[in-house]
C-alpha atoms as one frame of an Amber mdcrd trajectory, in Angstrom:
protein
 -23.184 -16.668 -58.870 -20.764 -18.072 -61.177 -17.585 -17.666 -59.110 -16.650
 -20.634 -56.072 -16.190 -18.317 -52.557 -14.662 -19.095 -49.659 -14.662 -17.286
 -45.990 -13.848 -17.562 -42.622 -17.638 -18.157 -41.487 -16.567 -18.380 -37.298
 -14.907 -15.290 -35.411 -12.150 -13.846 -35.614  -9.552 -15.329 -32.631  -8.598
 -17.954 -30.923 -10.872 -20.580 -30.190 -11.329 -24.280 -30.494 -11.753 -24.355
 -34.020 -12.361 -22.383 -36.957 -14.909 -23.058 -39.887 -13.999 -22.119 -43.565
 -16.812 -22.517 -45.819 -16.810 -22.630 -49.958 -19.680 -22.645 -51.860 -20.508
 -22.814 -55.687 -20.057 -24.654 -58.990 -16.816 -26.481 -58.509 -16.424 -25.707
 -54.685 -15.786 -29.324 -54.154 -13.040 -29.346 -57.097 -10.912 -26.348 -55.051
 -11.218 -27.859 -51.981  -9.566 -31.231 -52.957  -6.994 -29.330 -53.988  -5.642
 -28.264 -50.103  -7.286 -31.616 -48.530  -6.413 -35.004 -48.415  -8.626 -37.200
 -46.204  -6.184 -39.899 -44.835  -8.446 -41.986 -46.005  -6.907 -42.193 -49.401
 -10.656 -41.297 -51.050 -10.826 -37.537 -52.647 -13.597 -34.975 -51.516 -15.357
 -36.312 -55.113 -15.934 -39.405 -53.847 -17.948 -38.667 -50.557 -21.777 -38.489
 -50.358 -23.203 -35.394 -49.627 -23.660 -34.353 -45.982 -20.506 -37.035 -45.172
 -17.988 -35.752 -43.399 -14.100 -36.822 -43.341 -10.525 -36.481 -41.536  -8.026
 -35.603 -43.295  -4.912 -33.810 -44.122  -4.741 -29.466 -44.794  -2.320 -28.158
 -47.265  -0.802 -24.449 -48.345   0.848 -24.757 -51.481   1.254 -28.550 -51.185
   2.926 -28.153 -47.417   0.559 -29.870 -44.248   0.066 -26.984 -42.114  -3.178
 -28.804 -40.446  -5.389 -31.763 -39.770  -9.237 -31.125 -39.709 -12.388 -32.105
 -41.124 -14.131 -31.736 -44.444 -17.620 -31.461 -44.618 -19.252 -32.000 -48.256
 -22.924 -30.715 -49.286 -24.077 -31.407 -52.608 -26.644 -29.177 -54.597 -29.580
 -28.533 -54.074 -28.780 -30.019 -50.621 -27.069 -27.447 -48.939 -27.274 -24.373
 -47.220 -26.830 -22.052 -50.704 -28.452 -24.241 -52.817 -24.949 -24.822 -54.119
 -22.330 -27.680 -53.712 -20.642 -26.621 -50.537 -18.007 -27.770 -48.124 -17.120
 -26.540 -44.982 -13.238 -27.141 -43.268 -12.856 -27.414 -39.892  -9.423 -26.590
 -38.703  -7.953 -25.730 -34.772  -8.842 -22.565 -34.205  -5.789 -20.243 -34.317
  -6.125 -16.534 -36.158  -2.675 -16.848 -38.360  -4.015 -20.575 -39.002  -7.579
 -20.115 -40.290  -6.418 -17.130 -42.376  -3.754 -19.444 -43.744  -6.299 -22.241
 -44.423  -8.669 -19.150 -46.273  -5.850 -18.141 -48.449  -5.141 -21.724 -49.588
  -8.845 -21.830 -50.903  -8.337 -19.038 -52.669  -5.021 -20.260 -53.704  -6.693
 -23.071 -55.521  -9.195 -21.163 -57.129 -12.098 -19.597 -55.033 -12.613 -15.579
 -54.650 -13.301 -13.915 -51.219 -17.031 -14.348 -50.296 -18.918 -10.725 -50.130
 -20.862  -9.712 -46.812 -23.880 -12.001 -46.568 -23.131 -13.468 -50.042 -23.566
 -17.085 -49.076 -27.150 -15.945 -47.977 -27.736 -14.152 -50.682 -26.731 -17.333
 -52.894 -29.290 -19.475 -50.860 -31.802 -16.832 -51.583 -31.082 -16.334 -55.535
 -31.826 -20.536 -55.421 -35.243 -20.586 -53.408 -33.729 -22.048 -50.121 -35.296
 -19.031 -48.605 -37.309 -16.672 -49.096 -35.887 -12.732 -48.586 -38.222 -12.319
 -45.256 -36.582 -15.516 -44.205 -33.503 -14.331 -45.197 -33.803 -11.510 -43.052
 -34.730 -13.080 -40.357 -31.090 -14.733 -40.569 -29.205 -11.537 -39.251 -31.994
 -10.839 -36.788 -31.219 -14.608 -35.487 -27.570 -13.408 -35.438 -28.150  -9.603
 -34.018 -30.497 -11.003 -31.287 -29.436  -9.344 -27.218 -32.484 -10.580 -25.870
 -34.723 -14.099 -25.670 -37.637 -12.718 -27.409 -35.886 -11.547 -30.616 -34.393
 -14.913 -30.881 -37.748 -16.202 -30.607 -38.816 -14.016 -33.276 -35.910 -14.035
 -35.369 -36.128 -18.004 -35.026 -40.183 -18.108 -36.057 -39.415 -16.024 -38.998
 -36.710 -18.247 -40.035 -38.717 -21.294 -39.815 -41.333 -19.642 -42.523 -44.270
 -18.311 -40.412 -44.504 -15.123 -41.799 -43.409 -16.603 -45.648 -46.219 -19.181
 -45.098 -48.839 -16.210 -43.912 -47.537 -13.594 -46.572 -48.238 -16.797 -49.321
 -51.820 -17.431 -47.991 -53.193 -14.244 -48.152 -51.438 -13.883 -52.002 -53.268
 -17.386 -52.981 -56.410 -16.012 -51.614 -55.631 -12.685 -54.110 -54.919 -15.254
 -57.383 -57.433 -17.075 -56.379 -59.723 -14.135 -57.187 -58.182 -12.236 -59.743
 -57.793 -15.558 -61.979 -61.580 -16.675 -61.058 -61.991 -13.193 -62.321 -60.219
 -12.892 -65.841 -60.924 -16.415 -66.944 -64.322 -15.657 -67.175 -63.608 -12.601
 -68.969 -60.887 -14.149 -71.102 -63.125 -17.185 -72.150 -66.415 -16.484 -72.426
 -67.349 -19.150 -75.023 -66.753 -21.422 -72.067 -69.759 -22.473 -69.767 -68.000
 -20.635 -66.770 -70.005 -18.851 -63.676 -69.148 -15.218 -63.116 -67.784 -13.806
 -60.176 -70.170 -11.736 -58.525 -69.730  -8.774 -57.285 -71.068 -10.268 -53.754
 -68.986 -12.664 -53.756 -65.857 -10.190 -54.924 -66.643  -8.122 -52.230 -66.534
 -10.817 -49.351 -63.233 -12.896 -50.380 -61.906  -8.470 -50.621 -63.106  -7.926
 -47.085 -61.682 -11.239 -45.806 -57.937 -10.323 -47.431 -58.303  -6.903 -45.291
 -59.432  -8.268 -42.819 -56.303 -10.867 -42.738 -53.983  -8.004 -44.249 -55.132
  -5.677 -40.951 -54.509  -8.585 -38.353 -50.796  -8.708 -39.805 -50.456  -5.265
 -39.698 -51.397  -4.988 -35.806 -48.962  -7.019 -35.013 -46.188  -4.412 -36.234
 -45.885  -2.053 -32.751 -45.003  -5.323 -30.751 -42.172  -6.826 -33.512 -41.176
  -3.426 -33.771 -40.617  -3.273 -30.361 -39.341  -6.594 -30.006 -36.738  -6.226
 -32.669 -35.537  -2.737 -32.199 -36.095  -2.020 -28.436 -37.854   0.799 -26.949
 -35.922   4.158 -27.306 -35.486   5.290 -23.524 -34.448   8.418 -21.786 -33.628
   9.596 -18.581 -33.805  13.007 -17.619 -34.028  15.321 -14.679 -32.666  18.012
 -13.131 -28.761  17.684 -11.954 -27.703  15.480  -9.235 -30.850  13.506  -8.718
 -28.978  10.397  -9.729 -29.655   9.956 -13.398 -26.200   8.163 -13.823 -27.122
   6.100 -11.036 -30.269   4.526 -12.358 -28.750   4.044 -15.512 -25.813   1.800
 -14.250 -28.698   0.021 -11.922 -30.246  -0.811 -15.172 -27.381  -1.691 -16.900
 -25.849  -3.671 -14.071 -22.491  -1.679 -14.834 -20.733   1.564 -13.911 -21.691
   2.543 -17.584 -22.038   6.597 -16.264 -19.693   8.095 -13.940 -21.295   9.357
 -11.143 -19.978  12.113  -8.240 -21.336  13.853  -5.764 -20.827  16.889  -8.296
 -24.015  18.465  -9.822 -23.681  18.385 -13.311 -21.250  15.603 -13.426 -22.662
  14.342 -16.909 -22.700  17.069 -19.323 -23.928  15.144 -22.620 -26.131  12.070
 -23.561 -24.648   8.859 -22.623 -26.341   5.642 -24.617 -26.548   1.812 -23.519
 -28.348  -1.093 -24.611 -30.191  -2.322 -21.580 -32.219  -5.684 -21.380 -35.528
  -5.428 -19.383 -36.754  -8.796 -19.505 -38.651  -9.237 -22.608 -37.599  -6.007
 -24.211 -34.239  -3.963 -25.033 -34.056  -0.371 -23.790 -31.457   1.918 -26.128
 -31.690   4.222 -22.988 -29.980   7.371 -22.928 -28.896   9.088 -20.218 -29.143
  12.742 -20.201 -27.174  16.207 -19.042 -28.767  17.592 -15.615 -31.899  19.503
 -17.462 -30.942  23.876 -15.708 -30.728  27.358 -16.057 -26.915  28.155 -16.929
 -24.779  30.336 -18.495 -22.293  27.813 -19.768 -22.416  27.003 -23.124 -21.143
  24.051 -23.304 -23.622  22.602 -20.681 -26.152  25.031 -22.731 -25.861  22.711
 -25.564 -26.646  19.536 -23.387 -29.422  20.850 -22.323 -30.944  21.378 -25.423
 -29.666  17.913 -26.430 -31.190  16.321 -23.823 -34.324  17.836 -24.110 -34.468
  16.934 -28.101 -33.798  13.367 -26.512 -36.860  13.861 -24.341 -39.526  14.597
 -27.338 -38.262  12.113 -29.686 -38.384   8.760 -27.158 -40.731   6.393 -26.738
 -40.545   6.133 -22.932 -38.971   9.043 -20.818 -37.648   8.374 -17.278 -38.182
  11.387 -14.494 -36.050  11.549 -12.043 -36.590  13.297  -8.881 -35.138  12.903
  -5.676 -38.080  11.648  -2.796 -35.586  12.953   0.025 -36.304  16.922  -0.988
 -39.203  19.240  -2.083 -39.939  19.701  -5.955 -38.118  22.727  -6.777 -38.312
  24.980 -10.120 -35.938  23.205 -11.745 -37.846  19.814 -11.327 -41.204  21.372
 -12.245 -39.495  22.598 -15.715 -38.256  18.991 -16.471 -41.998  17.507 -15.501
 -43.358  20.327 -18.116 -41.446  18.821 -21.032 -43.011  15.207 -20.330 -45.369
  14.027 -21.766 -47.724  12.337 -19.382 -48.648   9.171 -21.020 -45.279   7.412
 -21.781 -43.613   9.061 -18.831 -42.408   6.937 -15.387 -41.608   9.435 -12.699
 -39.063   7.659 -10.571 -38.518   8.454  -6.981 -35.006   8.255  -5.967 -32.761
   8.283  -2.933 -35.655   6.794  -0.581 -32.615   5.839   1.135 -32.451   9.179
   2.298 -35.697   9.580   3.388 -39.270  10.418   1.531 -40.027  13.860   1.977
 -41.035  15.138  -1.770 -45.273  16.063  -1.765 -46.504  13.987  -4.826 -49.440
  16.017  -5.125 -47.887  17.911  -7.685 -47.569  14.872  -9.519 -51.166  13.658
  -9.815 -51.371  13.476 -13.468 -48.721  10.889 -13.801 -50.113   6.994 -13.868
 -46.718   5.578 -13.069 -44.911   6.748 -10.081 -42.266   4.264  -9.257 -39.920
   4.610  -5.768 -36.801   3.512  -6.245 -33.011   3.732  -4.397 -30.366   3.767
  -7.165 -27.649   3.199  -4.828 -29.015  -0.018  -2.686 -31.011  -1.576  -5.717
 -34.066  -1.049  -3.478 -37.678  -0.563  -6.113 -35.324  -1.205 -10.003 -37.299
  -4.938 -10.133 -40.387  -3.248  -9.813 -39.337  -0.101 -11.787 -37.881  -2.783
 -14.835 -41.471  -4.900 -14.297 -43.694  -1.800 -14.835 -41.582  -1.082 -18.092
 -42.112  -4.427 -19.564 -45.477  -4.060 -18.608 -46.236  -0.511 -20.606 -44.628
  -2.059 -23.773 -45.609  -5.975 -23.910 -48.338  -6.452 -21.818 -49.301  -9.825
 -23.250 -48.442 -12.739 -24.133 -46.429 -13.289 -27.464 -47.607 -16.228 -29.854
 -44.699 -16.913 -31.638 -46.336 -19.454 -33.706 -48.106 -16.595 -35.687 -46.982
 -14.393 -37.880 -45.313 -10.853 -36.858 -44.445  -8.043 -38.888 -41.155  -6.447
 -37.652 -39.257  -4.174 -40.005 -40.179  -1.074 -41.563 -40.381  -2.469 -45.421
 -42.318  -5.684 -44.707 -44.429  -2.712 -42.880 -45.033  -0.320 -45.895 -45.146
  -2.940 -48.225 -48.102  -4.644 -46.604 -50.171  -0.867 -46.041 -49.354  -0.429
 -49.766 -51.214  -3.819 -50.275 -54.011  -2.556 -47.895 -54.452   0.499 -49.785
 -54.963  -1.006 -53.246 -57.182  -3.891 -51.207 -59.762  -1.013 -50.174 -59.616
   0.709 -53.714 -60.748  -2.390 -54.937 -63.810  -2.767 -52.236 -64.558   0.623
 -52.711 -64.862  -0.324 -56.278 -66.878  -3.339 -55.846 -69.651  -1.246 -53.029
 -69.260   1.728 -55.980 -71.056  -1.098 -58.421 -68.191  -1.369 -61.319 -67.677
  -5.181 -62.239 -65.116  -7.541 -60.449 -62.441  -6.985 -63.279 -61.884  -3.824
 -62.821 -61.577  -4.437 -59.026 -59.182  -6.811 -59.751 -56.625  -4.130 -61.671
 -55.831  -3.002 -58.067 -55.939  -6.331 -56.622 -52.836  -7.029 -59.476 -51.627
  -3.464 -57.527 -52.036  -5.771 -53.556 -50.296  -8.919 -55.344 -47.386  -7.041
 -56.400 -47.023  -5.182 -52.844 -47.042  -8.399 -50.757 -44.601  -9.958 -53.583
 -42.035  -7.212 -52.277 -42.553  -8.938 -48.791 -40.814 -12.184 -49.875 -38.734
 -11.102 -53.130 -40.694 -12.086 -55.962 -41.127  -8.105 -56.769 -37.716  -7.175
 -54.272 -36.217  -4.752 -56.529 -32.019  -5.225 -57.045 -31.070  -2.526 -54.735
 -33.656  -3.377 -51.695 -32.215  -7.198 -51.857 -28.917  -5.316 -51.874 -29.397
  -3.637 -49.266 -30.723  -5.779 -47.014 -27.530  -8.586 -47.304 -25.107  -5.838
 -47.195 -26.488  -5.678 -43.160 -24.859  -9.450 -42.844 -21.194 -10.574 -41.848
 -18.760 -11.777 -44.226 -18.774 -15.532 -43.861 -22.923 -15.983 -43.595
């Protein structure tokens, strides 16, 4: 926090121009050193958020013209004076630009440090910091939508409610018991007991909303499986909308798990596609097999394949075995070639989709009915959604202590010592937003960012 950084803050490449941003105490001070608006003013003199023309040295030499940004503390990004240098957007160029900051005086900028900085000074809170990379990580239009709701503060603003609504008990509590000289009204154990069930009841709405942000953020794992040359390649580049698999005419064509990202409207599949599921004496296809069918147990939504143009065979019965009924799609395919398979045998199975791989024919409906199974209402993005694992467990950690204390309260012992596991559910949800975060979680959690944010 004491150093001045500097990084390249766009991409790497060629492009039409490239930011360089430096932040800290005395950021300003290094950057007048390599930049002389034409102007004849120094960076020193401009208001903050002013920007400026002017001239870009390397060791006194113009190597560029560009634009200097200047942000003043507490009004910037970091919390820290800043300024950001636009120059054109060549890769030997910006990197020559970075080295002159460092030249006169700033070090390299860690991953996510800048972040982190505007963390460490209250311009955001660590849930809202996290919700930075999300913005930046998003592949689909509903995590930007959650990544962006996040980083406006819903969840911070929630997460601070329900912790007022704790203080707001716990103090009632101990300055009664603190200051008993004073003519104060007790809190009574009634009255304990409802403001505890409406925190629960607040902390188990939040905590419902988990499944969807999980599945918003992190996609549904997917797998497609089958026996051999039903045309498990072939739905997976129909989903993709890419030869992502080869596919032959040859059985057994793919002989491990193939993985791609695939958008299906509102959600993100990480589908994998899976070797032809057989009995065989080769070990190598042995070993997909068994791959494939670990693949099968651990996802969240399994694809069947069969092919509609021929009868269910032994092989196709021993793939239907493995699935599991209620987050299994059997998918028809090759109706192209006619739809002779008897789907009596498949009775159990709510969603039977017929589909042709090769002509497109049935994947809308087939990608519609997935959506469905996963987000089958409407998201309000203006409330609050829980979407990573540690806002998770931090939050059923708050629950936990919130019930110990009811169960205290109904159990008849006196609102203060209710209120020692309340102080337990304060500290949980102050994990949440980082005024408990230990060092190494906060850590962690920038070291997930680019250099340059």
């Amino acid at each position: 926090m004491e150093n001045v950084i500097s990084a390249l803050s766009t991409p790497m490449g060629k492009g039409g121009i490239a930011v360089i941003r430096v932040s800290g105490k005395g950021a300003i001070e290094v950057c007048q050193k390599m930049f002389c608006p034409v102007s004849g003013k120094t960076l020193s003199d401009l208001e903050s958020n002013k920007a400026i023309y002017g001239r870009i040295l390397f060791e006194g030499e113009e190597i560029d013209d560009g634009i200097a940004t200047v942000f003043r503390a507490p009004a910037s990004f970091t919390g820290e004076d800043t300024v950001e240098i636009c120059c054109h957007g060549g890769i030997l160029l910006s990197q020559k630009v970075l080295r002159s900051t460092y030249l006169c005086g700033s070090a390299p900028a860690k991953a996510g440090e800048f972040t982190q900085r505007a963390f460490m000074n209250g311009k955001l809170s660590l849930s809202e910091a996290e919700a930075v990379i999300d913005l930046i990580d998003a592949e689909n239009s509903q995590q930007l939508k959650l990544a962006h709701s996040r980083v406006k503060g819903v969840l911070a603003k929630q997460i601070d409610e329900l912790r007022e609504m704790l203080l707001s008990l716990i103090s009632s509590v101990y300055v009664f018991v603190d200051y008993p000289e004073e003519d104060l009204s007790d809190v009574s154990v009634e009255s304990a007991l409802l403001q505890t069930e409406n925190m629960l009841k607040e902390t188990n709405r939040l905590l419902a909303t988990y499944e969807t942000g999980k599945i918003i953020s992190d996609g549904v794992s997917a797998v497609i499986c089958g026996k051999p040359n039903t045309g498990k390649s072939s739905l997976l580049n129909a989903l993709a909308q890419s030869d992502r698999a080869i596919v032959t005419s040859v059985a057994g064509t793919t002989r491990d798990t193939v993985e791609e990202k695939v958008n299906i409207g509102s959600i993100t599949l990480n589908l994998c596609d899976t070797a032809g599921i057989h009995d065989t004496d080769d070990e190598v296809e042995k070993l997909g097999i068994e791959r494939s069918v670990s693949k099968m147990k651990e996802a969240q939504l399994v694809l069947c394949v069969l092919d509609s143009s021929g009868v269910l065979e032994e092989e196709d019965k021993k793939v239907i075995q493995v699935c599991n009924t209620q987050n299994t799609v059997i998918v028809l395919n090759k109706t192209d070639l006619g739809n002779v398979i008897d789907k009596t045998g498949l009775a159990e199975f709510e969603n039977i989709v017929e589909i042709s791989a090769k002509n497109g024919e049935g994947i809308d409906e087939l990608r519609s009915l997935i959506e469905k199974m996963f987000l089958s209402e409407a998201i309000d993005y203006n409330s609050a959604i829980i979407s990573n694992e540690r806002q998770f467990s931090a939050l059923c950690r708050a629950k936990e202590s919130m019930e110990n204390a009811k169960r205290s309260l109904m159990d008849g012992y006196t609102p203060d010592i209710a209120s020692m596991e309340l102080e337990l559910a304060l500290a949980c949800l102050g994990e949440i937003d980082s005024r408990k975060a230990s060092e190494e979680v906060v850590s962690a959690i920038f070291s997930r960012f680019c250099i340059g944010k």
